[in-house]
C-alpha positions as CSV (number, residue, x, y, z in Angstrom):
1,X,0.0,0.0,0.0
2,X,3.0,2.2,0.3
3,X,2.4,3.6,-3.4
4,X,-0.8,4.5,-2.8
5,X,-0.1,6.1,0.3
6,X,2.2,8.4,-1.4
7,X,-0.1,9.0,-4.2
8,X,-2.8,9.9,-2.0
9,X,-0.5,12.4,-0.3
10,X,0.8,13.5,-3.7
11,X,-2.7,14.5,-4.6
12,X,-3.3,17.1,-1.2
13,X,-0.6,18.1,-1.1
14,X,-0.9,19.3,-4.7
15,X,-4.4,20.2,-4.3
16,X,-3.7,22.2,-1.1
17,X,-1.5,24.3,-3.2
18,X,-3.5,24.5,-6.1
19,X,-6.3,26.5,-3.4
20,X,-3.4,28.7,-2.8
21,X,-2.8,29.7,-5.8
22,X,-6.2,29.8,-6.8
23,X,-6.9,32.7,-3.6
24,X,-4.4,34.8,-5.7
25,X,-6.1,34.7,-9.0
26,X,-8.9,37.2,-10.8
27,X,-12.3,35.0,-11.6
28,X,-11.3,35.5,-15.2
29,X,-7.8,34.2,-15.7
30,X,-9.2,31.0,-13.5
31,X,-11.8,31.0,-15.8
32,X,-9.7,30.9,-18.5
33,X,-7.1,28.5,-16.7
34,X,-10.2,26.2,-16.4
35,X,-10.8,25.6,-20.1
36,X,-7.3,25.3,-20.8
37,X,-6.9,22.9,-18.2
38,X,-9.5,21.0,-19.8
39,X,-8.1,20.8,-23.1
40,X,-5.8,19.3,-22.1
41,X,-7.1,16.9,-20.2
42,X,-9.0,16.1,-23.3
43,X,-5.4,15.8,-25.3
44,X,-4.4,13.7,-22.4
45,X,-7.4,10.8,-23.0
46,X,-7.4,11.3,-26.5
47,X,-3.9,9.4,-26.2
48,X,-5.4,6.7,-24.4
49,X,-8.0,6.4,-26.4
50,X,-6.1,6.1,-29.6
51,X,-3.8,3.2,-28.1
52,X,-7.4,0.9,-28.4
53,X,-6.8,-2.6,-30.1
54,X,-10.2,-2.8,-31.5
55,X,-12.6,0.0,-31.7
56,X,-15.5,-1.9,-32.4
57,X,-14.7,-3.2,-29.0
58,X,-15.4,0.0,-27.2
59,X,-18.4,1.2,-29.4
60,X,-20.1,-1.8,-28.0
61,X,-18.5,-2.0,-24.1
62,X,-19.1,1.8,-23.5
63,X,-22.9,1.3,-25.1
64,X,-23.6,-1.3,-22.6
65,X,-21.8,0.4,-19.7
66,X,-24.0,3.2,-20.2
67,X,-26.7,1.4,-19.9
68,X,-25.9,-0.4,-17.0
69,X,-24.5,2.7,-15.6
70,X,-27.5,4.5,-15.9
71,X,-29.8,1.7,-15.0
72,X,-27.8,2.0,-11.8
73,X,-27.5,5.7,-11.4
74,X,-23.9,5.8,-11.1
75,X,-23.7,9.6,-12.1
76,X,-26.4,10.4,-9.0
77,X,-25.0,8.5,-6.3
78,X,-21.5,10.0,-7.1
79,X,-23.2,13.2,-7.0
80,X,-24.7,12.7,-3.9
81,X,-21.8,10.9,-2.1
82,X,-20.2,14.3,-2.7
83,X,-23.0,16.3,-1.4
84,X,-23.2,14.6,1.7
85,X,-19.0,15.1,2.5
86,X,-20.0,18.6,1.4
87,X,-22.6,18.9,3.8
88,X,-20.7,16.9,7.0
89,X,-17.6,19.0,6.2
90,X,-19.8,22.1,6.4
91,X,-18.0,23.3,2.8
92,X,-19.2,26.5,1.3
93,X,-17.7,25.9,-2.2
94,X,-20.0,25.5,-4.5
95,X,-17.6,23.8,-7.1
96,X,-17.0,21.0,-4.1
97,X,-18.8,18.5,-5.9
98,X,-17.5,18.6,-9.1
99,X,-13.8,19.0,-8.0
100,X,-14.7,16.1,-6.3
101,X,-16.1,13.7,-9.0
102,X,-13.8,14.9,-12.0
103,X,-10.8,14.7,-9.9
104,X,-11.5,11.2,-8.9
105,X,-12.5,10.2,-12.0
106,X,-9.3,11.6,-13.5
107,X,-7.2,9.9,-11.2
108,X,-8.5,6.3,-11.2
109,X,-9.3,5.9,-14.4
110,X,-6.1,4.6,-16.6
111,X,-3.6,1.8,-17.2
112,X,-1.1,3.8,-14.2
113,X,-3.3,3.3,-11.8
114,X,-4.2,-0.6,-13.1
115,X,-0.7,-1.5,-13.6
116,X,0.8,0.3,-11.0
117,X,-1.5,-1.2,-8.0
118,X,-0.8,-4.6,-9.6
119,X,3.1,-3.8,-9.8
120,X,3.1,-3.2,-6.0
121,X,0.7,-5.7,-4.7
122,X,2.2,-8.9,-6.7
123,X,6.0,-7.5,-7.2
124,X,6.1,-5.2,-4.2
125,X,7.4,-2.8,-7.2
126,X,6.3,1.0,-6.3
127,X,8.0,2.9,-9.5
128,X,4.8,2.7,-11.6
129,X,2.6,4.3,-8.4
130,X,5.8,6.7,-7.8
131,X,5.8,8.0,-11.3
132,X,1.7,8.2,-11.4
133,X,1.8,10.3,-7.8
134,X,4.1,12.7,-9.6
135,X,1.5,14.0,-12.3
136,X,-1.2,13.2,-10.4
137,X,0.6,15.8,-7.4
138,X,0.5,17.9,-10.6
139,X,-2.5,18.0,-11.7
140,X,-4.4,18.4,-8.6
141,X,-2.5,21.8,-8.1
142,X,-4.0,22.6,-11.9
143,X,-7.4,21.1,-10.9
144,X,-7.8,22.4,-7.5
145,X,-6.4,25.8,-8.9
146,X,-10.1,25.9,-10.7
147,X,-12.1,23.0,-9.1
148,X,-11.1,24.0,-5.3
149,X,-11.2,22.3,-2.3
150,X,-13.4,19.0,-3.6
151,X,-9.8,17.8,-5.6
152,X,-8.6,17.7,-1.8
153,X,-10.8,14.5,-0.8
154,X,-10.5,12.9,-4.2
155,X,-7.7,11.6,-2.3
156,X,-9.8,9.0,-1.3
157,X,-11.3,7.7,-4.0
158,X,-7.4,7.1,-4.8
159,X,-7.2,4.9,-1.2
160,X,-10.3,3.0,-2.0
161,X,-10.0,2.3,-5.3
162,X,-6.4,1.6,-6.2
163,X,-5.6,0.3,-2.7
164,X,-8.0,-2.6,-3.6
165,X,-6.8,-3.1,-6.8
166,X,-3.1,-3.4,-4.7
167,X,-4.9,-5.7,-2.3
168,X,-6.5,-8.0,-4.6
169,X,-3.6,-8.6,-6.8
170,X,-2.7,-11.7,-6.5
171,X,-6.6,-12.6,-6.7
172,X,-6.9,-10.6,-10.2
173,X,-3.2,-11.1,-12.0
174,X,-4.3,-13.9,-14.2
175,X,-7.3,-11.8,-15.3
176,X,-5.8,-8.8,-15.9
177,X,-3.8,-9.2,-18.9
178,X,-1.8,-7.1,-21.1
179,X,-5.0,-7.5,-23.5
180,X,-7.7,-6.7,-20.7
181,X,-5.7,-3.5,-19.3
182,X,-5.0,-2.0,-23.0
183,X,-9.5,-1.9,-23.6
184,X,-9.6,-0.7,-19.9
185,X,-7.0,2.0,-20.7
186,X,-8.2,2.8,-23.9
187,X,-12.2,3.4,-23.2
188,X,-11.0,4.6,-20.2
189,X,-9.4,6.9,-22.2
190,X,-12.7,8.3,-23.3
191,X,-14.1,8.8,-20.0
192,X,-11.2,11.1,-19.6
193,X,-11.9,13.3,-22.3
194,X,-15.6,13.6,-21.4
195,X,-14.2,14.9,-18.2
196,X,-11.8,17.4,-20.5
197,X,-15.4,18.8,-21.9
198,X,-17.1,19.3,-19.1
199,X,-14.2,21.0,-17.0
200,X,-13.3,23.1,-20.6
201,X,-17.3,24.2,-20.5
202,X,-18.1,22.5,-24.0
203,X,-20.1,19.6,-22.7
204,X,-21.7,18.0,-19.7
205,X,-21.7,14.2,-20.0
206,X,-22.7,11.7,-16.8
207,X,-19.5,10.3,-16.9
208,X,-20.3,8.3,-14.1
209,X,-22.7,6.6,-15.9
210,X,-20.2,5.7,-18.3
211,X,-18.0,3.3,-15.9
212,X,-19.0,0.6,-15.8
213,X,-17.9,0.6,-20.0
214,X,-14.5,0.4,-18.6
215,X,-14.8,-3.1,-17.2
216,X,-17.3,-4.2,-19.8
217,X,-14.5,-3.3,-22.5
218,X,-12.4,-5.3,-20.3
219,X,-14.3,-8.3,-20.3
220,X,-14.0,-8.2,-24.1
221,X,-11.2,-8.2,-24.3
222,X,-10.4,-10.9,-22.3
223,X,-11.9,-13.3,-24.4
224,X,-11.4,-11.7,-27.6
């Protein structure tokens, strides 16, 4: 868990200074800082995305995980789990919830954070998860910059979600391929650059609703 730790810490550290910076900045330049950060996050999944073995593939996983993910109201519950930290925290921004979602979304999604929990929990190899904590300490300055204090406790979706991964390792290794993690990475690719239009202003998407793609594409692949 030692990687993840210092991911986690990467990613409060960078967000805490991100809210620094963020104190010093006119609405308009963060405005404009907000757009460009997400075009780039766009650029960013559109490189995942290309990497995808078989597009077909992902036309049909990311159909039927947004089905299931809207049969399930993925998008809602995320929502809501962030309204109610908002609300026990007693938080007055009123970005909190979608610092919180994109930011988590951004960060678990990706081979990184596949491979790199895998890495440490069957190798006890930490330079994938040292190397991800890096841009991820990066980017939650950028993000928390614009998206404020929610990027803080997307920290935790980090612990949750790419701890298990770490601690189910040895379960998942044999299904996890190099096939399995290239759909997961590219479609989850895709998510990322419906986050890049929403945070850049162009487009709202559930993107929640879209997760459960990820895995479907996944499953594909496994037996394709």
């Amino acid at each position: 868990m030692l990687g993840t730790f210092v991911n986690v810490l990467a990613i409060v550290l960078g967000a805490l200074a991100g809210l620094l910076l963020k104190r010093g900045l006119p609405v308009e330049v963060r405005n404009l800082i907000m757009q460009v950060n997400g075009l780039v996050v766009i650029m960013i999944g559109l490189k995942m995305a290309l990497k995808s073995p078989n597009d077909v593939v992902l036309v049909v996983g990311l159909c039927l995980g947004a089905l299931i993910g809207t049969l399930l109201k993925l998008d809602d519950r995320l929502n809501a789990l962030g309204g109610h930290i908002k609300k026990a925290l007693r938080v007055q921004d009123s970005n909190f919830v979608d610092g919180f979602v994109s930011a988590s979304l951004i960060f678990c999604i990706g081979a990184m954070a596949i491979v790199g929990a895998f890495e440490a929990g069957v190798n006890h190899n930490y330079d994938v998860l040292f190397v991800k904590s890096t841009l991820d300490g990066i980017m939650s300055i950028v993000l928390a910059s614009t998206l404020g204090v929610g990027v803080v406790f997307s920290g935790a979706a980090i612990l949750i979600y790419q701890g298990g991964l770490t601690l189910l390792a040895g379960v998942l290794e044999p299904i996890l391929n190099d096939q399995v993690i290239a759909y997961m990475s590219s479609s989850g690719g895709l998510l990322i650059v419906a986050i890049g239009f929403s945070v850049a202003g162009i487009k709202e998407f559930k993107t929640a609703n879209l997760l459960p793609g990820m895995f479907v594409c996944g499953i594909l692949g496994y037996f394709i």
